[in-house]
Structures are given as structure tokens and as C-alpha cells.
Kinemage of the C-alpha trace (Angstrom):
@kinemage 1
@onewidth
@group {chain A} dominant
@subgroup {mainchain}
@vectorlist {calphas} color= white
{ca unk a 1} P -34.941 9.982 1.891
{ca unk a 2} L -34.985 6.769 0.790
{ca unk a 3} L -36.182 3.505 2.461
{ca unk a 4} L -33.089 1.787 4.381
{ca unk a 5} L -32.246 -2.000 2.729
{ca unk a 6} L -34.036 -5.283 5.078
{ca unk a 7} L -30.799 -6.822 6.746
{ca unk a 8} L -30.773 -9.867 4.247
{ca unk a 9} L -30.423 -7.547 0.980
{ca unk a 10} L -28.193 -5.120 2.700
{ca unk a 11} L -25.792 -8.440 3.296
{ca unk a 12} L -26.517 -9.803 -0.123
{ca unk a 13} L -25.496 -5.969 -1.699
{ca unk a 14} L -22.495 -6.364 0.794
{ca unk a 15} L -21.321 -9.698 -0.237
{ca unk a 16} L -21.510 -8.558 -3.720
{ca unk a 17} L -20.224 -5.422 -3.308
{ca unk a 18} L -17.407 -7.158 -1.098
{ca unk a 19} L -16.923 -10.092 -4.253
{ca unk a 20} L -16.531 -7.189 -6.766
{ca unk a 21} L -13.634 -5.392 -4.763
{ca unk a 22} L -11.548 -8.986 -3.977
{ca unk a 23} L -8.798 -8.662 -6.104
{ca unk a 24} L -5.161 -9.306 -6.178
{ca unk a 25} L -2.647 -6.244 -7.222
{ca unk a 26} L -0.070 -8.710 -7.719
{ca unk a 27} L -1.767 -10.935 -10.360
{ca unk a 28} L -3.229 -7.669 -12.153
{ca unk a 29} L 0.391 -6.314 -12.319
{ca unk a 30} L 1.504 -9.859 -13.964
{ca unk a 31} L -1.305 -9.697 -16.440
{ca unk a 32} L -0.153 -6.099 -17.470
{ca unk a 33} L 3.836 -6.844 -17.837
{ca unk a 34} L 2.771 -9.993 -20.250
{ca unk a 35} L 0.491 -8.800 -22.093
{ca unk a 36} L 1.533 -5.238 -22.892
{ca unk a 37} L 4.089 -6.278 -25.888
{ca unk a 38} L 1.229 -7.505 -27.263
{ca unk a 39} L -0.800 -4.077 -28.042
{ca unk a 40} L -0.517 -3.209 -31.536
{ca unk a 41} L -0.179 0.648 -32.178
{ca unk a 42} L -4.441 0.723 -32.143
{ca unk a 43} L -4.755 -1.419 -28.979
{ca unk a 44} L -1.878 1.285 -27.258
{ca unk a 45} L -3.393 4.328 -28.461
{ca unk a 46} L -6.922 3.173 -27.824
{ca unk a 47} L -5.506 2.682 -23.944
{ca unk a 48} L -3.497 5.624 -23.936
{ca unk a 49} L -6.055 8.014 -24.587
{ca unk a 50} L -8.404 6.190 -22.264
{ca unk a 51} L -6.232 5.925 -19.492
{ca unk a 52} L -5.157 8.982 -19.391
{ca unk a 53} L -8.448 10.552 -19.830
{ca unk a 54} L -9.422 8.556 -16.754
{ca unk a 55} L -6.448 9.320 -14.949
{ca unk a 56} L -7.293 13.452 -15.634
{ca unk a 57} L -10.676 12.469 -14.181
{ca unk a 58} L -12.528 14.058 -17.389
{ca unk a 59} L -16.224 12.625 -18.020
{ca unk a 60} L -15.587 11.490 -21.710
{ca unk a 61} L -17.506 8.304 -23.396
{ca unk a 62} L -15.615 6.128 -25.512
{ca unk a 63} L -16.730 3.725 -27.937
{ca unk a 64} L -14.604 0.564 -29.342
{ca unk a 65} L -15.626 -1.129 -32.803
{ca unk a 66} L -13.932 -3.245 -35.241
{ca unk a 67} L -14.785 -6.678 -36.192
{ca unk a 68} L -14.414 -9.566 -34.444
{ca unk a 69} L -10.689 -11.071 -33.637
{ca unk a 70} L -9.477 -7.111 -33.344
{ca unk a 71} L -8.639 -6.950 -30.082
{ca unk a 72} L -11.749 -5.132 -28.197
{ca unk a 73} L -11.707 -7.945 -25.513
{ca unk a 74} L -8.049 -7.907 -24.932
{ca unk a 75} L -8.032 -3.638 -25.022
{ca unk a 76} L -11.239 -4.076 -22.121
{ca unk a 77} L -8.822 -6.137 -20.040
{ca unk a 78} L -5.719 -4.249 -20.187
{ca unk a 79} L -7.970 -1.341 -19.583
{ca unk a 80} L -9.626 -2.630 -16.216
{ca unk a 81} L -6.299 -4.151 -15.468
{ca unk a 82} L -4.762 -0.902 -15.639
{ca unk a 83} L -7.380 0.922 -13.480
């Protein structure tokens, strides 16, 4: 069994842990309505098939490559977004 956390790093972990899940539905909703004209036909099948393979809860890996100004960044954050 593994040793239990001192108090401070449990809090630190906490705080962290308590940063990561402070998000707003309302502004990730707004972010998905005006951006999602913008996918091309790559960007929407690249977060179609990723989406829905999440959404299935199947244990694939995905990679995403193309040169730079493609549209990787802006397919990562309609993709965490979405989730």
C-alpha cells in the first residue's frame, strides 16, 4: 500500500487538482458554436472520429501531423472543448 501524501502536498495535489477541474460550461459551449464553421472537412473528420471514439469509450491512440498553420492547435481545442 502506498505511503499516504504529508498534509501540505496532499493540499498542493488538491489545489491543483481543484485548478484543473474550474471550468465554465457556458464559455466552453460559446467557444464550440463559434468556432465550429470554421473546421475544414480534415479538422471535422479528425474530431469526428475522435469524439466519437471517446464517446464509445474505446482505448484507441491517435496521432495529428501536418505542418505548421494546419490546424492541430485549433483541432486540440475543439477537441477538449468538446469533452
Amino acid at each position: 500500500m502506498p505511503l499516504a501524501l504529508p498534509l501540505v502536498k496532499m493540499l498542493h495535489v488538491n489545489l491543483q487538482l481543484a485548478a484543473e477541474l474550474d471550468y465554465d460550461r457556458d464559455v466552453l459551449h460559446g467557444y464550440i458554436n463559434q468556432n465550429l464553421s470554421w473546421l475544414n472537412i480534415c479538422h471535422e473528420i479528425a474530431v469526428t472520429t475522435v469524439f466519437n471514439t471517446i464517446a464509445q469509450g474505446e482505448g484507441i491512440v491517435f496521432f495529428l501531423e501536418g505542418p505548421g498553420g494546419s490546424g492541430k492547435t485549433f483541432v486540440y481545442k475543439m477537441l477538449l472543448a468538446l469533452v
